[in-house]
Each structure stands twice: as structure tokens, then as C-alpha cells.
TIDO-550802 format. One line per 4 residues: number of its first residue (from 1); for each residue z negated, y, x negated of N, C-alpha, C. Coordinates in steps of 0.2 Angstrom, whole numbers. Example, Ala and Ser with C-alpha at 12.3 -4.5 7.8 and 13.67 -1.06 7.14 Angstrom:
<nodes>
1 = -39:-28:-66:-39:-22:-62:-39:-16:-66  -35:-11:-64:-36:-5:-68:-39:0:-64
</nodes>
This chain:
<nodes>
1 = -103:97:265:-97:100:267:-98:102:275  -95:108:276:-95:110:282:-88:112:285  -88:112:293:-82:114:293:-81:121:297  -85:123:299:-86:130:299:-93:136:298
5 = -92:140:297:-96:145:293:-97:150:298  -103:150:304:-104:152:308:-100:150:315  -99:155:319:-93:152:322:-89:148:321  -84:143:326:-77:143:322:-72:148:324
9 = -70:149:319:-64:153:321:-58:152:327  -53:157:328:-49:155:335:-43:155:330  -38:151:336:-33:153:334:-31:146:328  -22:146:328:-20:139:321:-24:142:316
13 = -23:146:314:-24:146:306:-31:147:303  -35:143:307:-42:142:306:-42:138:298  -47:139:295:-48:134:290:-55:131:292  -55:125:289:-63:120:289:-66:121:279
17 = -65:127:278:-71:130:272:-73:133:273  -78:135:268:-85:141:269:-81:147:266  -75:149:263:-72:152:263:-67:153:264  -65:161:263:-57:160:264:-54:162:258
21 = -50:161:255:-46:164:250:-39:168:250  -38:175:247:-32:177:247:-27:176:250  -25:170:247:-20:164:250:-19:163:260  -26:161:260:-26:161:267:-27:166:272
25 = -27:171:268:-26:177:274:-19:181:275  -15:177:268:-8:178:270:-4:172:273  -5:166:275:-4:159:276:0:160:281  -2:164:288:2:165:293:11:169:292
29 = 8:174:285:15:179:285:21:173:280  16:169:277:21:163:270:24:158:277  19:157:281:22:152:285:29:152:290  27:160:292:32:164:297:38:165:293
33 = 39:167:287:43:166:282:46:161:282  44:156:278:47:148:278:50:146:285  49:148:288:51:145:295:55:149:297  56:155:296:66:159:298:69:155:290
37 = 66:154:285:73:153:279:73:143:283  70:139:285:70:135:289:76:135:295  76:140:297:79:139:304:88:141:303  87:146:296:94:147:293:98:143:290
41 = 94:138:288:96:131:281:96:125:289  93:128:294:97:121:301:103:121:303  103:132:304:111:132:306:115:131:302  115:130:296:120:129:291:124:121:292
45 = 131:121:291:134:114:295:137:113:286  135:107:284:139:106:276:144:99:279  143:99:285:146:90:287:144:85:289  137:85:288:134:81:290:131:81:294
49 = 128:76:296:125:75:303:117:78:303  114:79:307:106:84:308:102:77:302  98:84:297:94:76:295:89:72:300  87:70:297:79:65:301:75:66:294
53 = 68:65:300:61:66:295:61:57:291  57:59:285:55:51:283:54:46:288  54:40:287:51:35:291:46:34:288  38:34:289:32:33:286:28:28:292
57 = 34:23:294:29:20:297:24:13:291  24:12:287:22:8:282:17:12:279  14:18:280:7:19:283:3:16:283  -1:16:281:-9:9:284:-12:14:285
61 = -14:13:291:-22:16:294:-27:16:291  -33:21:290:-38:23:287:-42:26:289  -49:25:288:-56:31:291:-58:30:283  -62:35:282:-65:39:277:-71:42:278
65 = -76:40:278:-84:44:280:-84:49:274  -83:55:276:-84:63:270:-93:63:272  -96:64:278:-101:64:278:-104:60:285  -108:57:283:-111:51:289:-116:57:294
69 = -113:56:300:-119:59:306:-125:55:304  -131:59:310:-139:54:310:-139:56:317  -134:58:321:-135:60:330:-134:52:332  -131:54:340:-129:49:343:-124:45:340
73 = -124:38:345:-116:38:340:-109:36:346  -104:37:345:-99:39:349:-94:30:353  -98:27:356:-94:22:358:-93:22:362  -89:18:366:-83:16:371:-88:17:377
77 = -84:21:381:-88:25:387:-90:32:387  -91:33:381:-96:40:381:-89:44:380  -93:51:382:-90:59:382:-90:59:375  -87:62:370:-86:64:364:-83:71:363
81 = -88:76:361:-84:82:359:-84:82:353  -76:85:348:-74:84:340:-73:92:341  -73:91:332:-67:98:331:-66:94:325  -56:97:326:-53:92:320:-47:97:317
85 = -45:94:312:-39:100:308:-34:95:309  -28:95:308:-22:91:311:-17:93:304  -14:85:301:-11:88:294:-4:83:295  3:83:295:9:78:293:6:76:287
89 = 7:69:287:5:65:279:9:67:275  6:66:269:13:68:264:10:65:257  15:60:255:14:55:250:13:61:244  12:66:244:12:71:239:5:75:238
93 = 2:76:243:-1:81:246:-8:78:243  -12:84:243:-20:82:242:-21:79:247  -25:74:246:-29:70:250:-25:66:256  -17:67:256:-11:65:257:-9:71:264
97 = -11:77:263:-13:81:270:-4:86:267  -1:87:271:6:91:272:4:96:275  10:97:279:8:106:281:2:104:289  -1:109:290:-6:109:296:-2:111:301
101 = -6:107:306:0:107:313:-4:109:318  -14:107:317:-16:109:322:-23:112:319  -27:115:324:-33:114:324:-38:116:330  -43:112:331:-44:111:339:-53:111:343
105 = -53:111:346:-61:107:348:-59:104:356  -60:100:356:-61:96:364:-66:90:365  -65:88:370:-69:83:373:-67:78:377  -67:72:376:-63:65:377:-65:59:378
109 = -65:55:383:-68:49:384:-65:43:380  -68:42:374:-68:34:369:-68:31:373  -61:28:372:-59:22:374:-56:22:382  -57:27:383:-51:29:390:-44:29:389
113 = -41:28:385:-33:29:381:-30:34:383  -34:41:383:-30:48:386:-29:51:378  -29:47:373:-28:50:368:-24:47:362  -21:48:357:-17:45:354:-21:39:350
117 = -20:32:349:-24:27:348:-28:26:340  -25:29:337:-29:30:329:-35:35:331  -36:40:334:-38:47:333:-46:43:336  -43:38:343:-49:35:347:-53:31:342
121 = -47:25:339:-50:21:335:-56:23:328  -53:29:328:-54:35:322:-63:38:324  -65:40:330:-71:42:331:-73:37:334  -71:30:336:-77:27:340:-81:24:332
125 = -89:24:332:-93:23:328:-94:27:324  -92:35:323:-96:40:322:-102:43:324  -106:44:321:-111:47:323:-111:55:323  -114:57:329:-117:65:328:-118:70:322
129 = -114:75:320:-114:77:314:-107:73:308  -107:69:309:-103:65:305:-97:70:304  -92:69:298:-86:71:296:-81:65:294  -77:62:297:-73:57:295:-67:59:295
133 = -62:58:289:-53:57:288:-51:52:290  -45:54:296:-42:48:297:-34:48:294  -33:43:293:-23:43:290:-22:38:295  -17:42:300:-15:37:306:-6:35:307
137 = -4:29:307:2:28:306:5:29:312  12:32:312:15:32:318:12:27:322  14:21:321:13:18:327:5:17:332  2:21:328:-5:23:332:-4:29:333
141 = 1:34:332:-2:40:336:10:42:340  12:43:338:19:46:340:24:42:342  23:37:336:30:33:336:34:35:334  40:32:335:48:33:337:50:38:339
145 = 47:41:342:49:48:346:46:56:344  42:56:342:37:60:341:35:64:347  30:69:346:28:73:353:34:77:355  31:80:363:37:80:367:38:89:362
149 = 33:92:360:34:101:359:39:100:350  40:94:349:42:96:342:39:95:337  33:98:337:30:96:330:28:91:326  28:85:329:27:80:325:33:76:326
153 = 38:76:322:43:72:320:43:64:323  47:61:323:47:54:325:46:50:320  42:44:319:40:40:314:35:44:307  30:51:310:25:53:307:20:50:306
157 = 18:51:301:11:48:300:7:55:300  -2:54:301:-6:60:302:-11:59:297  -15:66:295:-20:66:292:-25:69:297  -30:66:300:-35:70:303:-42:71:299
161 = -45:78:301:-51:78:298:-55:80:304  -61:78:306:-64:76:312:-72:78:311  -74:82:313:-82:82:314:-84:82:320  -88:75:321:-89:73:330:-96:78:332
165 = -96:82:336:-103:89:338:-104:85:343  -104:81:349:-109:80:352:-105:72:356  -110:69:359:-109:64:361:-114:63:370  -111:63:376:-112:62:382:-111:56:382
</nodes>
């Protein structure tokens, strides 16, 4: 499995397949959609109080090796550069992945705690090339609170999908 096909692509609505389907070259305009009939079904007042997201913190943590690296390997100290896909959990959802929230490449010091602590604990002991899923419980990545811009609710749980490209 690969997670890009040539370049990676720019931009949220990247996917990690070898192709793209139909589907996901309209993704943006279904998504942009749902998100005005969303924002009309918020201002709507039936009496009740603003909902709230699930509580998933009873979540258990997990990694899942989809494909083992044979590079370096990524431990406490070292530079680590990922590119990863970013999914809300959802007890429903393939592989428990909900809607997609992100997708990204950066590079980050294992075990500096400059990152949210499932994602750390998540890549430390990959290897170069490798692909791991992680399923992170709130209380390893938001909490209580969730992120400051909104998109990850409070007491979220995550699905990441992770391929570590290089290790300094």
C-alpha cells in the first residue's frame, strides 16, 4: 500500500490511494454542502440546549503495522518526518475512520512532547518506510476540551494513518 502516487498531493482533500474515484473529486463540493445544511440545522432553536459531541473517551489506544519500514527507526531524540491522514473515530466507520479532518507532512522531535501524546507514542518504534494506524483516545490527544480552531470536539477520539519518510 502506498500512500501517494507520485507526488503528494496539496491541499485537505488529498487522499492516501493509488487512485481517485468519481466520488472523490466531488468530496469537496458534498462536503461544502453538508456543511451549509449543518450550519442551518445549528441555527435552528427546538429548546434545547447546544448539543455536545459523544464522549469516546473509553476508547483504548492502539497501533497497527499496515506495513513494516526496513529504514531507520524513529526513537526518543530523533527528528521524525510523517505524512499522515487525520480521521474523528466513529464506532461505525471502516477501519473506525469518520469524516477526515486532516492531512499533512511534518517533522517533529520524538519524545519532545511538542505533539499531541498518542501521535508520539504512535511513531516512536517505526521504522523508515513503515505505515502504522493509530486509534488515539481523547485523553492522549484533546481531551476535555478539544483543539483551540474547532475541529476536533471535546472528548474525541482519533484514527491516524501515518507513514514515517525519514528519520534524523
Amino acid at each position: 500500500m502506498r500512500l501517494f502516487h507520485g507526488s503528494p498531493p496539496k491541499g485537505p482533500f488529498r487522499r492516501y490511494t493509488d487512485r481517485m474515484s468519481s466520488f472523490d473529486r466531488v468530496r469537496p463540493l458534498v462536503v461544502l454542502g453538508l456543511s451549509g445544511l449543518l450550519v442551518f440545522a445549528a441555527g435552528c432553536n427546538n429548546g434545547s440546549s447546544s448539543p455536545t459531541a459523544p464522549d469516546q473517551s473509553a476508547v483504548v489506544y492502539s497501533q497497527t503495522d499496515l506495513t513494516v519500514g526496513t529504514g531507520a527507526e524513529a526513537t526518543v531524540g530523533t527528528t521524525a518526518t510523517v505524512q499522515y491522514g487525520l480521521w474523528l473515530y466513529s464506532d461505525n466507520g471502516v477501519d473506525h475512520k469518520g469524516t477526515q479532518i486532516q492531512a499533512n507532512t511534518f517533522a517533529f522531535l520524538v519524545g519532545g512532547g511538542t505533539i499531541i501524546k498518542g501521535f508520539d507514542m504512535g511513531v516512536t518504534g517505526m521504522k523508515v518506510g513503515g505505515i502504522r494506524r493509530l486509534i488515539v483516545p481523547p485523553s492522549l490527544a484533546y481531551g476535555a476540551t478539544g483543539n483551540s480552531d474547532g475541529s476536533i470536539p471535546p472528548n474525541a477520539a482519533l484514527v491516524f494513518d501515518v507513514l514515517l519518510g525519514s528519520v534524523q
